[in-house]
N, C-alpha and C positions, 0 to 999 in steps of 0.2 A: 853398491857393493861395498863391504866392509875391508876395506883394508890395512886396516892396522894390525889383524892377525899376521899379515906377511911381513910386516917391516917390522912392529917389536915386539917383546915376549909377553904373553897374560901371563899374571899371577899364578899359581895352583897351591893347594893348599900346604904344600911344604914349603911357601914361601911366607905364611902369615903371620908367625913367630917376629919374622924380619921386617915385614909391612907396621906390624904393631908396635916393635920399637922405633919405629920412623917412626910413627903417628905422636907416640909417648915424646921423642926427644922434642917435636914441635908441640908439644902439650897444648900453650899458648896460643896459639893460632888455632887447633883442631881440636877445641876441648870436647866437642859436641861427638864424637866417632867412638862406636859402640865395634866392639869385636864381632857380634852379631851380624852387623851390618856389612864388616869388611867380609865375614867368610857371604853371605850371599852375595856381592861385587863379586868377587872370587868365583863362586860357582856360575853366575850368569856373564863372565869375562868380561866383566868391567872395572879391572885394574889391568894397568901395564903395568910391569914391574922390571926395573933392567939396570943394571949398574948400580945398584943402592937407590935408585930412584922410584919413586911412586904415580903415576897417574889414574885419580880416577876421574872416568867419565860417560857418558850415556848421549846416542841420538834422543832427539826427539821422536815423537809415532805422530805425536799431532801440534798443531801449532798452542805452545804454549808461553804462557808471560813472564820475563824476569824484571823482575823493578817495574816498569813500564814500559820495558821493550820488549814487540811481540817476534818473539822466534819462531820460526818455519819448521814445519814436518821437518825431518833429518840434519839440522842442525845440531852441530854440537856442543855439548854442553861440557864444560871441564868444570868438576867439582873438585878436585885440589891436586899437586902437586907438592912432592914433597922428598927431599933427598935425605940421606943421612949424612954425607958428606955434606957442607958448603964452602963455596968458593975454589972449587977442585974442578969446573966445568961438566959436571955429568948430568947434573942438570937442564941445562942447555942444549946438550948434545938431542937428548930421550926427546926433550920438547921440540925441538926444531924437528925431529924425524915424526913426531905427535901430529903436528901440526902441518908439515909442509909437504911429507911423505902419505900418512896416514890420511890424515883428512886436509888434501890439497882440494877440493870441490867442493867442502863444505864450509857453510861459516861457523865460526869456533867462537864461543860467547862461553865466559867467566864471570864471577862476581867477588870482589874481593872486599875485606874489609879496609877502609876511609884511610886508617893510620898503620893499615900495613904497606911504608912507605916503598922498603924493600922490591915487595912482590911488584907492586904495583909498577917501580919503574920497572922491573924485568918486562913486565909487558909493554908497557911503551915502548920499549925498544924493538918489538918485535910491529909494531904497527897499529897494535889493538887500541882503538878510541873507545872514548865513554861512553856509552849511549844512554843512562839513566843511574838515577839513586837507587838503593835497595835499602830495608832496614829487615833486619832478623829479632827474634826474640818478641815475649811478648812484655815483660815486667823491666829488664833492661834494653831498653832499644840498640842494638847493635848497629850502628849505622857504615854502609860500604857503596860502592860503586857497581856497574856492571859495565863490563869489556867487548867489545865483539872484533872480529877480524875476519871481514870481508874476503871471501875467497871463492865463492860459486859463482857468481856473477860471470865472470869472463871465465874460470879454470886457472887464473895464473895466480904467482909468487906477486902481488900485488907488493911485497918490499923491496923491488928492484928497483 
């Protein structure tokens, strides 16, 4: 059962204006996000949008690879995060309900790039170990990490 529609808000398209100046203000990080792409997330309710914050993300349907670790049918995959405020806690808040609320039964797998030192501790803190390398791109190798956080297994807050 999906429920993240109950605990935070999806996007709709009179919120993409505001999605895309998030995306733009982290340019750096998300130079790869096409408007295109965000209004379809948008129309098949794969952004959370809430507090100036962004999440996008998708289940898996079948077991698929990230870096070298194999994810499971209905894992989830968080493809990025992004606030327009930082250091204000809204971030934090949206993910923690993301994560703990939303997809408390599912494992939650990320993949971030190497020298985003930032992001990266944000997830350590939250529990997410490394399970493999990733690289992106074909002509500049972008090299990153992938994340995952254990949480179907038993159903609990495994950070207690």
């Amino acid at each position: 059962m999906n429920k993240i529609n109950q605990i935070l808000n999806y996007a709709t398209m009179n919120d993409y204006k505001q999605i895309m100046d998030v995306f733009k203000l982290h340019k750096s990080y998300f130079p790869h996000i096409r408007g295109d792409k965000v209004k379809r997330m948008i129309e098949s309710k794969n952004i959370v949008w809430e507090n100036g914050v962004l999440i996008t993300w998708n289940h898996y349907k079948r077991k698929q690879k990230v870096g070298e670790y194999q994810a499971q049918k209905g894992d989830c995959i968080l493809h990025q995060i992004a606030a327009a405020k930082q250091g204000d806690g809204s971030a934090k808040k949206v993910f923690e309900k993301f994560i703990w609320d939303g997809n408390k039964y599912r494992d939650v797998i990320l993949s971030v790039r190497s020298e985003n030192h930032r992001a990266r501790g944000f997830y350590e803190k939250y529990n997410f170990k490394v399970v493999s390398d990733i690289e992106w791109g074909t002509k500049q190798k972008i090299k990153g990490k992938v994340y995952l956080l254990e949480q179907k297994i038993l159903g609990i807050k495994k950070w207690l």
